[in-house]
Backbone as ProteinMPNN parsed JSONL, in Angstrom:
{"seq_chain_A": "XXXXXXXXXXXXXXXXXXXXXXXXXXXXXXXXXXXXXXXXXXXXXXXXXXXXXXXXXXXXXXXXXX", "coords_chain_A": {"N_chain_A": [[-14.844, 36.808, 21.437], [-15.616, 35.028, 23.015], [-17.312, 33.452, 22.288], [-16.805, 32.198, 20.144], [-15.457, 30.06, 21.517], [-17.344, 27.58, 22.127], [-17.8, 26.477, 19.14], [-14.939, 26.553, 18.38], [-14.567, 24.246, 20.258], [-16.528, 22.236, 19.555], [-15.725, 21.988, 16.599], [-12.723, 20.518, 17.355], [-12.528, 17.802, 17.884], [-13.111, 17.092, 15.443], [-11.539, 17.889, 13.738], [-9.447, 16.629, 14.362], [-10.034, 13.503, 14.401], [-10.482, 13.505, 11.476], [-7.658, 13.953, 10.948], [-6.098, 12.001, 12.099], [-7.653, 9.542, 10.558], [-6.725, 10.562, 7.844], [-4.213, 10.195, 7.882], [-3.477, 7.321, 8.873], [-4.598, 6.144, 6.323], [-3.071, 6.771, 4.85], [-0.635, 5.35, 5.034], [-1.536, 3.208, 4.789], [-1.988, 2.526, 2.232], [0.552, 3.335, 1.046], [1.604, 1.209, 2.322], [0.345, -0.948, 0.836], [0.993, -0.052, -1.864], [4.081, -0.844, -1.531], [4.539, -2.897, -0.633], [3.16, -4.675, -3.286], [5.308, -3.171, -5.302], [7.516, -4.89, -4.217], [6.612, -7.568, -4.175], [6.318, -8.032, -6.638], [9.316, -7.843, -7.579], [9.865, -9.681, -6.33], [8.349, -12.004, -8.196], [9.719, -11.418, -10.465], [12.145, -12.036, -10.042], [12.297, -14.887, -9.613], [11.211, -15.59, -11.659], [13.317, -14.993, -13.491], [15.167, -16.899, -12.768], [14.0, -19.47, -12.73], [13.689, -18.97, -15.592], [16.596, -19.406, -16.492], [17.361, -21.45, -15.576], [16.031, -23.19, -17.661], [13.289, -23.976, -17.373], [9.874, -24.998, -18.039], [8.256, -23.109, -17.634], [9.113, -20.98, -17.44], [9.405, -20.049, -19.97], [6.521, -19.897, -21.016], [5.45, -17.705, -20.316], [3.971, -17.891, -17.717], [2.896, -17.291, -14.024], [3.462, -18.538, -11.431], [0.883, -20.044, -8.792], [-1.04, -18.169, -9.925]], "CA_chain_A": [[-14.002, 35.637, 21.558], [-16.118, 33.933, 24.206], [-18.664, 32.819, 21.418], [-16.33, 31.311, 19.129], [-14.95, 28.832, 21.926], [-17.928, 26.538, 21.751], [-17.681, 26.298, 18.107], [-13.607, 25.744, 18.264], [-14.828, 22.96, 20.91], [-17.116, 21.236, 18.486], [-14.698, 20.997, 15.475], [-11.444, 19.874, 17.478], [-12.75, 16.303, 18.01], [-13.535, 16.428, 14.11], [-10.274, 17.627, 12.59], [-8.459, 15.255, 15.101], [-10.122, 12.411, 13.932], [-9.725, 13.242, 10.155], [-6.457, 13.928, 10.722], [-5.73, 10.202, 12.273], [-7.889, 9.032, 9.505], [-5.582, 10.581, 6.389], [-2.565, 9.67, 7.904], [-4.01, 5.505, 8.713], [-5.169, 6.005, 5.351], [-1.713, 7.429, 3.611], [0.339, 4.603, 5.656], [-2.346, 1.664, 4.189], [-1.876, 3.198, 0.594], [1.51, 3.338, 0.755], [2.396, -0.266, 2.46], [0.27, -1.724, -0.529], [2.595, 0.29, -3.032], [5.215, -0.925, -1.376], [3.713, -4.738, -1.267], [3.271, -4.473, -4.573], [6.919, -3.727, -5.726], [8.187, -6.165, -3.714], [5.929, -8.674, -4.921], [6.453, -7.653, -8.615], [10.267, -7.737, -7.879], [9.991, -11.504, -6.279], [8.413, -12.285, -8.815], [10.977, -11.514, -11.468], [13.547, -12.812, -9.548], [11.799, -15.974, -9.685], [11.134, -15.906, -13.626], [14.349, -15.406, -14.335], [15.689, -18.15, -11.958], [13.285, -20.836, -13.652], [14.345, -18.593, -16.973], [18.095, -19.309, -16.606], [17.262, -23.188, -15.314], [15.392, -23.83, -18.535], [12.086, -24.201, -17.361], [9.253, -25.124, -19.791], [6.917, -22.46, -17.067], [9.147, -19.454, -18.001], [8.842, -19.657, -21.502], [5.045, -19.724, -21.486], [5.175, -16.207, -19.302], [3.171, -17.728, -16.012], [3.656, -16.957, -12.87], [2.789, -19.088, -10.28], [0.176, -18.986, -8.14], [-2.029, -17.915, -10.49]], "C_chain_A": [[-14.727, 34.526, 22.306], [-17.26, 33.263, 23.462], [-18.274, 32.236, 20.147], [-15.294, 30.253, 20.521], [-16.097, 27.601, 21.802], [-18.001, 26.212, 20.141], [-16.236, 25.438, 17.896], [-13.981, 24.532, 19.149], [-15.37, 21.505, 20.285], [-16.253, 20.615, 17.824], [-13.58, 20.385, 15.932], [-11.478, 19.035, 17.133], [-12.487, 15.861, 16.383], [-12.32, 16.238, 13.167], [-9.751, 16.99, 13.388], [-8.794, 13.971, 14.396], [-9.711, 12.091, 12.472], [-8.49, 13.468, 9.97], [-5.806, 12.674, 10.626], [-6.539, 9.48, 11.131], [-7.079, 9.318, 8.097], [-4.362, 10.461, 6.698], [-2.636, 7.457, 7.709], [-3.809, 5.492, 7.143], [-3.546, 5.921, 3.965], [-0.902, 5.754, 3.555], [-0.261, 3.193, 4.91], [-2.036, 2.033, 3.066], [-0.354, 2.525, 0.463], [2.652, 2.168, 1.302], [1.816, -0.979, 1.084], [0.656, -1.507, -1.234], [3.786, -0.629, -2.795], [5.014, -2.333, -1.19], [4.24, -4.911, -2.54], [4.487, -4.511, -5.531], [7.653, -4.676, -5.253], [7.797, -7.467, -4.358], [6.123, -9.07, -6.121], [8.203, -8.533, -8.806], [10.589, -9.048, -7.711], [9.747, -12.294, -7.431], [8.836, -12.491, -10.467], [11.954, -12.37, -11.677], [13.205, -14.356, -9.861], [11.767, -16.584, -10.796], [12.212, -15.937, -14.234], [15.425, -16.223, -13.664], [15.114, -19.453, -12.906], [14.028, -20.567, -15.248], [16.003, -19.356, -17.374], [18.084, -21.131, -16.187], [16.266, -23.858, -16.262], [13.976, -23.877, -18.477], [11.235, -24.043, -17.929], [8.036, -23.753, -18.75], [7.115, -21.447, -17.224], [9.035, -19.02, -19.244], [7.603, -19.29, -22.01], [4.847, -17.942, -20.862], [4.283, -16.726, -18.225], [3.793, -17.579, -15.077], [2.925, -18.285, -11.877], [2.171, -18.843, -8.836], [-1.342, -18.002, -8.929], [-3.03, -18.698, -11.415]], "O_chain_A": [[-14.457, 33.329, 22.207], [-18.077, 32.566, 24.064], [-19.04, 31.856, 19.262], [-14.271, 29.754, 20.051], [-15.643, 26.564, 21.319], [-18.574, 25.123, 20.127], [-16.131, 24.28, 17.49], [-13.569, 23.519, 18.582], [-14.989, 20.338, 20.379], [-15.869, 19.451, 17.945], [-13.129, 19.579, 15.118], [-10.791, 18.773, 16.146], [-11.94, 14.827, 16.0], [-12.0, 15.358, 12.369], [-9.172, 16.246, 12.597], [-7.891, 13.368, 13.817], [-9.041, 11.137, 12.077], [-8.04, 13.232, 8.849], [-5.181, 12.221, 9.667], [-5.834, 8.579, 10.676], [-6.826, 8.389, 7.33], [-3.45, 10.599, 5.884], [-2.138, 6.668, 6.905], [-2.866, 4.837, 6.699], [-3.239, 5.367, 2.909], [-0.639, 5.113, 2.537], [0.47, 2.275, 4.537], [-1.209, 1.134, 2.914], [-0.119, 1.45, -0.088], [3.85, 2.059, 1.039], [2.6, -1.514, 0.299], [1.025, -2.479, -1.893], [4.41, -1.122, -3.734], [5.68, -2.943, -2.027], [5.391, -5.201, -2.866], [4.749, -5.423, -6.315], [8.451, -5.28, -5.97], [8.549, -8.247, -4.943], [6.106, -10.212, -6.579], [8.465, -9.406, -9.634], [11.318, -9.67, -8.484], [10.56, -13.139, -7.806], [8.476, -13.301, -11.322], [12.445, -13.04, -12.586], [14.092, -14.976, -10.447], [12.126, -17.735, -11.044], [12.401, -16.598, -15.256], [16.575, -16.15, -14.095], [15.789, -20.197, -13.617], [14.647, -21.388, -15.925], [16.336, -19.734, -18.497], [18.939, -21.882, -16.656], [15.683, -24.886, -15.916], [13.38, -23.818, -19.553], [11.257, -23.01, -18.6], [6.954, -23.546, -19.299], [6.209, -20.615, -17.273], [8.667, -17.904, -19.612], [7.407, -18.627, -23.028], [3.922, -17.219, -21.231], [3.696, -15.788, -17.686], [5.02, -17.658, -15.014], [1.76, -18.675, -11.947], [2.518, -18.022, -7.987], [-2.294, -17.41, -8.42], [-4.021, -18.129, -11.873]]}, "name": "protein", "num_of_chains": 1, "seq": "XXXXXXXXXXXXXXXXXXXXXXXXXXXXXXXXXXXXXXXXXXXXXXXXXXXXXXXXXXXXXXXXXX"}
């Protein structure tokens, strides 16, 4: 036992860190998903606001901004 504690000593540091790295990692992933639909959904809302007020910018399909 006394010759596998410097070994468990080594790796703690390592899976600690990749641990805090695939969680950072999950949480960045999964705010830009969630960006993303939001963004998508604004810009619906938006198209079919101009859509429903005639506008000659929803008929073409742009979005603005782009």
């Amino acid at each position: 036992m006394e010759s596998l504690v410097p070994y468990i000593v080594a790796l703690v540091p390592t899976v600690g860190v990749a641990t805090i790295f695939y969680f950072v990692m999950k949480n960045i992933i999964e705010g830009d998903r969630k960006e993303r639909l939001a963004q998508a959904r604004w810009e619906a809302e938006r198209a079919a606001e101009r859509k429903a007020q005639g506008s000659p910018v929803a008929e073409k399909g742009t979005t603005e901004g782009k």
